[in-house]
C-alpha positions as CSV (number, residue, x, y, z in Angstrom):
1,X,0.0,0.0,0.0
2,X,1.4,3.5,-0.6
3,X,2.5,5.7,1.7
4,X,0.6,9.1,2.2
5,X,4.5,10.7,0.9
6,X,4.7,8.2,-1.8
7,X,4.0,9.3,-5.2
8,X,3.4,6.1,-8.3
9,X,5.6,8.0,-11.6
10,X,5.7,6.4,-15.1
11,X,8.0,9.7,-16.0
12,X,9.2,12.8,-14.7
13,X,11.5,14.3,-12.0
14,X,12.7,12.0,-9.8
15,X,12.4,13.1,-6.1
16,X,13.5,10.8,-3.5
17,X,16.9,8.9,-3.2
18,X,17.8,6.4,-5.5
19,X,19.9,3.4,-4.6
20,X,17.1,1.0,-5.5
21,X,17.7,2.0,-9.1
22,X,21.6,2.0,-9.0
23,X,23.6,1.1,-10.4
24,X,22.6,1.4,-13.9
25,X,23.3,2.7,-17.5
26,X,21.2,5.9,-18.0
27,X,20.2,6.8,-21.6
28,X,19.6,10.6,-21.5
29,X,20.3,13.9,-22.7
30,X,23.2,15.5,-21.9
31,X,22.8,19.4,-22.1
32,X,18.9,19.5,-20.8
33,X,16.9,21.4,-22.9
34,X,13.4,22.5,-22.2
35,X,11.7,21.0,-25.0
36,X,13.3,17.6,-23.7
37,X,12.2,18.2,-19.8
38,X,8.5,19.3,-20.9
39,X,8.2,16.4,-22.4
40,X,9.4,14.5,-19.9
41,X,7.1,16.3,-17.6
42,X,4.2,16.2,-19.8
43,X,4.5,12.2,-19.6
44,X,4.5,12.2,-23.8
45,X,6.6,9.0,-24.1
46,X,6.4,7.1,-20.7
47,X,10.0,5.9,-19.0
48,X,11.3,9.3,-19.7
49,X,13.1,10.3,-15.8
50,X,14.7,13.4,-15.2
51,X,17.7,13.0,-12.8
52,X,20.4,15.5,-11.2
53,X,23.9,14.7,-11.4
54,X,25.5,16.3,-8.3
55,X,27.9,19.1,-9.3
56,X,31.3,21.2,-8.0
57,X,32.9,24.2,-8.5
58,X,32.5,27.2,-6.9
59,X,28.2,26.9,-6.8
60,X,27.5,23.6,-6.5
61,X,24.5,22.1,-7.8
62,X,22.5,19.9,-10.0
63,X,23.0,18.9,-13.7
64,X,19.9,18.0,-15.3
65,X,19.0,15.0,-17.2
66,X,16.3,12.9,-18.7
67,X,16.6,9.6,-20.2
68,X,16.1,6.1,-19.7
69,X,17.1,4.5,-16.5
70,X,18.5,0.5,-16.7
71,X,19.2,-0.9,-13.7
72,X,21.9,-3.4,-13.7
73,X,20.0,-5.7,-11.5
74,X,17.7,-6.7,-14.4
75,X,20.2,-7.3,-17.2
76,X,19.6,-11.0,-17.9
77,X,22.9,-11.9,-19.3
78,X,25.4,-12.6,-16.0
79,X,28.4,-11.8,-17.8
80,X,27.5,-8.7,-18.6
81,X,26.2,-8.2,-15.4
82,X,29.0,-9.3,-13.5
83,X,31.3,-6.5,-14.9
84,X,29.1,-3.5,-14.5
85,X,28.8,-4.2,-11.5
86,X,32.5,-4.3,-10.8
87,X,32.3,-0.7,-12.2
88,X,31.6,1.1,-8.7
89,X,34.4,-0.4,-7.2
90,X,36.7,0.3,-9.8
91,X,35.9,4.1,-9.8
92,X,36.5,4.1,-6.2
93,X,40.0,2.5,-5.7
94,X,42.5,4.8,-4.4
95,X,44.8,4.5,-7.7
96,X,44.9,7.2,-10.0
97,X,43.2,8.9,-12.7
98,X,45.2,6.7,-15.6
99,X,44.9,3.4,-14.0
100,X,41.1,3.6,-13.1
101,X,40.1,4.6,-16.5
102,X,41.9,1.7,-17.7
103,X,40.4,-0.4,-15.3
104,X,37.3,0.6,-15.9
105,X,37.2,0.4,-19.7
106,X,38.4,-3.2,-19.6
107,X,34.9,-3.9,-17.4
108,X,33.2,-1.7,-20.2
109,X,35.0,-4.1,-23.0
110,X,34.3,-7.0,-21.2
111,X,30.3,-6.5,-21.1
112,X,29.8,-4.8,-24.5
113,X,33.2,-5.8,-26.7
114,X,34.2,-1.9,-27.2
115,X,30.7,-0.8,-28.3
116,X,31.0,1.4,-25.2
117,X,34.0,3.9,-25.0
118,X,35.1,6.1,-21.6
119,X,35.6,10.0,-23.2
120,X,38.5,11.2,-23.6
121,X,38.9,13.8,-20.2
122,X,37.1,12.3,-18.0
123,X,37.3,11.0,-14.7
124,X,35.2,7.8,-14.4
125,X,33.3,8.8,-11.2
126,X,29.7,7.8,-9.4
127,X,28.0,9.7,-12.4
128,X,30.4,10.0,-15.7
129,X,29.3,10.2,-19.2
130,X,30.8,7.5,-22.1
131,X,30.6,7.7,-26.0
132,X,28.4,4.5,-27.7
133,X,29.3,2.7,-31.0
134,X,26.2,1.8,-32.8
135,X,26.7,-2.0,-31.5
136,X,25.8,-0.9,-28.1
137,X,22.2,-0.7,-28.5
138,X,21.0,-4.4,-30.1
139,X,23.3,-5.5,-27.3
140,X,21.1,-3.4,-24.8
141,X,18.0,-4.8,-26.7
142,X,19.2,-8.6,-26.2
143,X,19.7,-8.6,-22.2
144,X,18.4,-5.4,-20.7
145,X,14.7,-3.9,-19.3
146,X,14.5,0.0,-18.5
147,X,12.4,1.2,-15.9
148,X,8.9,2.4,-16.5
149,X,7.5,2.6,-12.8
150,X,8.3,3.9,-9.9
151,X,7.2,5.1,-6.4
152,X,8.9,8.3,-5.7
153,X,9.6,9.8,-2.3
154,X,10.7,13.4,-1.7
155,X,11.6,12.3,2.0
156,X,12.4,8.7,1.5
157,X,13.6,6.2,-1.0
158,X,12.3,5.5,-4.7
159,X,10.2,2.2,-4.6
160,X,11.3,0.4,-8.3
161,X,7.6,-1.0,-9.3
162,X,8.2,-2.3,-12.6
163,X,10.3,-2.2,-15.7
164,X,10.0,-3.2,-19.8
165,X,12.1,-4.7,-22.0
166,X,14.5,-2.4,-23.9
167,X,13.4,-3.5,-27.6
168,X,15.1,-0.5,-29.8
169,X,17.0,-2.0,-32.2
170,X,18.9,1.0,-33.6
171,X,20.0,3.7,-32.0
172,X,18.1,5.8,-34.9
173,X,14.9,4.3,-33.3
174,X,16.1,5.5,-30.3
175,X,16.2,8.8,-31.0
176,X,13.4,9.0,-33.2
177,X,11.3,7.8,-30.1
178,X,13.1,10.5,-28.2
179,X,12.8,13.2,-30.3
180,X,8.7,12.5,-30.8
181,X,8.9,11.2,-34.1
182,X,6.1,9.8,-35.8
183,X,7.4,6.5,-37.7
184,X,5.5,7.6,-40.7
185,X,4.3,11.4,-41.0
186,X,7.2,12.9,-38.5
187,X,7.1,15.9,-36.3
188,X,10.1,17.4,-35.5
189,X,12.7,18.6,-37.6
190,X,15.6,16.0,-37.8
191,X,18.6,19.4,-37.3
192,X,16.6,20.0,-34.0
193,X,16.8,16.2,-32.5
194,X,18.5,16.0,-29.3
195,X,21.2,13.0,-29.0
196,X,21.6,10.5,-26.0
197,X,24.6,10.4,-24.2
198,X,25.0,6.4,-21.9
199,X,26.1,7.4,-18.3
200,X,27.2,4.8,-15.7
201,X,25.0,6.0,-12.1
202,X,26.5,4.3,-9.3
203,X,26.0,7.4,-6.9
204,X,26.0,11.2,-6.7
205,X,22.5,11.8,-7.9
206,X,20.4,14.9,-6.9
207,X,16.4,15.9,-7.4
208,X,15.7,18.4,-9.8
209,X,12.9,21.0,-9.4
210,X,9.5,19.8,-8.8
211,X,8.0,22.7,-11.0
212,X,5.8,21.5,-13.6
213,X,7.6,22.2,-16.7
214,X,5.2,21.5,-19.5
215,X,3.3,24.5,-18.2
216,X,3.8,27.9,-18.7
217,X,1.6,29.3,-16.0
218,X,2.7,32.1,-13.3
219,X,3.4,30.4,-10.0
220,X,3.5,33.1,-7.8
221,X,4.0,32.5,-3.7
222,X,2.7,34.7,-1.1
223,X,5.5,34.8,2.0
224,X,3.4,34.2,5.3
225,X,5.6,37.5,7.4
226,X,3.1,40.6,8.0
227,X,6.2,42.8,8.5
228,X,3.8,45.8,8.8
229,X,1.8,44.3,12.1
230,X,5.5,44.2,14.1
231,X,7.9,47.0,12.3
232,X,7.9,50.7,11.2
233,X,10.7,52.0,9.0
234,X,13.2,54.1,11.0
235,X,12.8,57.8,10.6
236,X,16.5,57.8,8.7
237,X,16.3,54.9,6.2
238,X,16.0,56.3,2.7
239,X,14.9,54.8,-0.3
240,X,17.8,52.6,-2.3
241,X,18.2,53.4,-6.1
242,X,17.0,50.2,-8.1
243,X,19.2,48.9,-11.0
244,X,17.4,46.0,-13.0
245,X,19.4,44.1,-16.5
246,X,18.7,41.1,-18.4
247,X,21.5,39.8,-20.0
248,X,20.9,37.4,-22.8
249,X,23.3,33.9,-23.3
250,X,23.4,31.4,-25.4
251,X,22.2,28.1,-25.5
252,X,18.9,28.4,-23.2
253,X,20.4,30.7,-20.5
254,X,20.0,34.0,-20.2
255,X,20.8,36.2,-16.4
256,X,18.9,38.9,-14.4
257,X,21.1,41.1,-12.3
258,X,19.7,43.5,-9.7
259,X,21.0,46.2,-8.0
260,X,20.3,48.5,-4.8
261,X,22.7,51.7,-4.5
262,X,26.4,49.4,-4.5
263,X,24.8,45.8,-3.6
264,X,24.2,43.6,-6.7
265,X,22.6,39.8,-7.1
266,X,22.8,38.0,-10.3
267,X,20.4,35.0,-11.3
268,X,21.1,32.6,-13.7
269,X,17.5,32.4,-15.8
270,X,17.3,28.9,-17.6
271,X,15.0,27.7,-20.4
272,X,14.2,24.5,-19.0
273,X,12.6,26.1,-15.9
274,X,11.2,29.1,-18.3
275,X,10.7,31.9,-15.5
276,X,9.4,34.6,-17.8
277,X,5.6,33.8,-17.0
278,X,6.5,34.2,-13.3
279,X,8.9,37.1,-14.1
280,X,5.5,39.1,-15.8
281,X,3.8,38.1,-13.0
282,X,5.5,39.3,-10.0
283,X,6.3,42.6,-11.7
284,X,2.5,42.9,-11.9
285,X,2.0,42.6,-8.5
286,X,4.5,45.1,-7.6
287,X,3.3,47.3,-9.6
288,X,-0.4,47.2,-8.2
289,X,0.9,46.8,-5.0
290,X,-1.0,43.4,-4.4
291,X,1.7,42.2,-1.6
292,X,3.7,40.4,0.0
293,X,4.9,38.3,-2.9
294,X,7.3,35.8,-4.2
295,X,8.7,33.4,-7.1
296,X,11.7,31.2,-7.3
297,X,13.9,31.0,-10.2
298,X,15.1,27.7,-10.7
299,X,18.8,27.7,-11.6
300,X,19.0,24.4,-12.8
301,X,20.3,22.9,-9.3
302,X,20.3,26.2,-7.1
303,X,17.2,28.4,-6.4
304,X,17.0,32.2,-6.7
305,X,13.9,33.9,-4.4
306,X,12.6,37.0,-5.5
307,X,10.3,38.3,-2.6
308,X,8.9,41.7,-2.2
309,X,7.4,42.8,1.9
310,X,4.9,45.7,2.2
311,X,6.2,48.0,4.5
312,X,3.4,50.5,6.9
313,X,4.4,52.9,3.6
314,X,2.4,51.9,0.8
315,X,4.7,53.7,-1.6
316,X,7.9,51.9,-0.3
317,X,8.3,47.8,0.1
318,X,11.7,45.7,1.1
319,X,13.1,43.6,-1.6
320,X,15.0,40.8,-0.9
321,X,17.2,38.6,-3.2
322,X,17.8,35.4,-1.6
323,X,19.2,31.7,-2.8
324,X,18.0,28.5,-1.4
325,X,20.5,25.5,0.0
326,X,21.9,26.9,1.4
327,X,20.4,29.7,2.5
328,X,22.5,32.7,1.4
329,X,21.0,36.4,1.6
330,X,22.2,38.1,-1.8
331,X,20.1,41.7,-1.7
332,X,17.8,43.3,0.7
333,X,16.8,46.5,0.9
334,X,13.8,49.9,1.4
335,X,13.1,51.0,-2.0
336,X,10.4,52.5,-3.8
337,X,7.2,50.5,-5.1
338,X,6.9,52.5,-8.2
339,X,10.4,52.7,-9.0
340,X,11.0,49.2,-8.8
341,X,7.9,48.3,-10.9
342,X,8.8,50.4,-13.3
343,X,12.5,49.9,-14.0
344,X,11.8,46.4,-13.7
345,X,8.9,46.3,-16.6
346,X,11.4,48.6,-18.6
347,X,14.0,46.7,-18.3
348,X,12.4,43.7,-19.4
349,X,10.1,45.3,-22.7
350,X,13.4,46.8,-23.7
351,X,15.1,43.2,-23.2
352,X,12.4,41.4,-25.3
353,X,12.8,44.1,-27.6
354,X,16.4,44.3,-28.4
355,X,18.3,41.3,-26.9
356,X,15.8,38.4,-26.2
357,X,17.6,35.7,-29.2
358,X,14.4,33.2,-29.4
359,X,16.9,30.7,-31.4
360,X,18.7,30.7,-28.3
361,X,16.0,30.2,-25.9
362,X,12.6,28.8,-27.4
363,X,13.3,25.4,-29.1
364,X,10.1,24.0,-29.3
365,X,8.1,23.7,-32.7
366,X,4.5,24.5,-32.4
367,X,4.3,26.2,-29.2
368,X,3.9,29.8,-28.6
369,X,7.1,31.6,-28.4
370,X,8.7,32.7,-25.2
371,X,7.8,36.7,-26.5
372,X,4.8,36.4,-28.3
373,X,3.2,34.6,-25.0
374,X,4.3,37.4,-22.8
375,X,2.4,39.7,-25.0
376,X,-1.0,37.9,-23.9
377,X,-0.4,39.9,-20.5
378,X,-1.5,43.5,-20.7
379,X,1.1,44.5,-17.6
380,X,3.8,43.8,-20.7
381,X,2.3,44.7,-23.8
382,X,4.3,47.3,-25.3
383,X,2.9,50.7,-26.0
384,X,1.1,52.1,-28.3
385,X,1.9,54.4,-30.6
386,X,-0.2,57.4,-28.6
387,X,1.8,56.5,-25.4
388,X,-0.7,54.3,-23.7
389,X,-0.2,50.7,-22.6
390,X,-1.6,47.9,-24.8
């Protein structure tokens, strides 16, 4: 019987830990986009799973991936078996860099006869990428099952319910059935498929956001604090001067940056957590003064909290820039309502205008652009030509 936590997932984000699923070959994507995650999230081809790869450096925080998960324990030949599952040991002995990649392709070589290659730079580890030879997946076909059900648990273990035989033959099937193709009619265009990458998963997995990315709604969060029941502003604090950019990347990345007087915050925006429609949102509130209010940006592993307080001033509110796990206070300060509604929908018409690159953000076919849906919301409409908003 499940659990009142539990949660029964044919795809989608994976929430809880995940040792009953380890280790095993995972057949995804390797740079996320956000047409692969909606559809991951939208449940379009079942056994789809986003997963987190734990990441370094000087932010740590979660990869993204989605793909298809084999668990070892299911392959049905024991020789092949046998040495993946001599891989986790391998890429934990204490020998170096040289002689665990070679250990570890000689397990590789063992199971699959060199249809599966370590890459070249990398450090075999709990989650590492390798490079397949189009032998690997007939062999995949012959002796492995991918999983296709699962009880998830934010605050416990993943229960694995059941699994399906992997029956691609080609890795062009593979893809094709990745990508949404239609076997006969087709649907996406063949220079916009996304490729699968095989990664060995023995470890070092993280959840991704729980957002629901195959919609495009506002999701906006109203903080419980009632500042002005408890505090007054002090006679000498003066308004801060609000600085607001959107910076476009490449690549489905884009940043916000915001400034108070000398104090900046930057935010990574990403495409496969499309914040825009919150973005919109929360400026619409400021501006009407419809407060407190709050979004998170999901950075794709690290969360960025945009809140705004009311103070016993209706004309001036606190703003605070915050970034979840850990907690880490980037931006607070008095500033006022107006100003920051109004530099901030600036900002953002004149970013949409000038700098928003849709071919390196929307990459989707036959959905509503990233701009033109932001136009359905009269708070962003541009103006007209007599001065007045549209």
């Amino acid at each position: 019987m499940m659990s009142k936590r539990q949660i029964r997932r044919t795809f989608g984000c994976l929430q809880g830990r995940t040792e009953a699923l380890l280790p095993c070959i995972y057949l995804a994507e390797y740079g996320l986009s956000g047409r692969s995650f909606r559809g991951c999230a939208s449940g379009i081809r079942a056994g789809l799973f986003a997963l987190g790869a734990l990441t370094g450096g000087d932010r740590p925080g979660v990869a993204s991936r989605v793909g298809l998960l084999l668990p070892l324990q299911y392959c049905r030949d024991e020789t092949v078996r046998r040495a993946l599952e001599a891989i986790p040991a391998a890429v934990r002995s204490n020998e170096g860099l040289s002689a665990r990649r070679v250990a570890v392709q000689q397990l590789l070589d063992l199971a699959f006869g060199g249809d599966l290659l370590l890459l070249d730079g990398h450090d075999p580890d709990e989650f590492f990428a390798m490079q397949l030879r189009p032998g690997l997946i007939p062999r995949l076909a012959k002796s492995f099952s991918y999983v296709v059900d699962v009880l998830d648990d934010l605050a416990g273990a993943i229960e694995l319910r059941a699994v399906a035989p992997f029956g691609w033959r080609s890795y062009g099937e593979l893809v094709e059935w990745f990508n949404g193709v239609d076997p006969v009619f087709g649907t996406v265009n063949p220079a916009r498929w996304k490729s699968l990458t095989p990664f060995f998963v023995s470890g070092n997995t993280g959840h991704i956001g729980l957002r629901d990315a195959a919609h495009n709604g506002a999701r906006l969060l109203r903080p419980c604090e009632d500042l002005p029941r408890w505090f007054c502003l002090r006679p000498d604090v003066t308004d801060a001067p609000v600085g607001v950019l959107f910076e476009m990347g490449q690549y489905g990345w884009a940043k916000l940056h915001i400034s108070l007087a000398d104090c900046s915050a930057s935010m990574d925006l990403s495409n496969v957590f499309d914040p825009f429609d919150d973005l919109v949102a929360w400026g619409r509130e400021v501006d009407e003064g419809d407060l407190p209010v709050m979004i998170e940006i999901d950075e794709e592993g690290s969360t960025a909290v945009l809140a705004v307080h009311p103070t016993e001033d209706s004309t001036r509110v606190l703003l605070r820039v915050t970034r979840l796990y850990p907690d880490e206070l980037l931006l607070e300060g008095i500033v006022a309502r107006s100003e920051l509604a109004g530099t901030f929908k600036a900002e953002l018409r004149r970013f949409f205008a000038q700098e928003f690159d849709t071919g390196h953000w929307d990459d989707e076919e036959g959905c509503l652009p990233t701009k033109a849906r932001l136009q359905q919301s009269r708070w962003f409409a541009a103006l007209t030509a007599d001065g007045a908003e549209g």
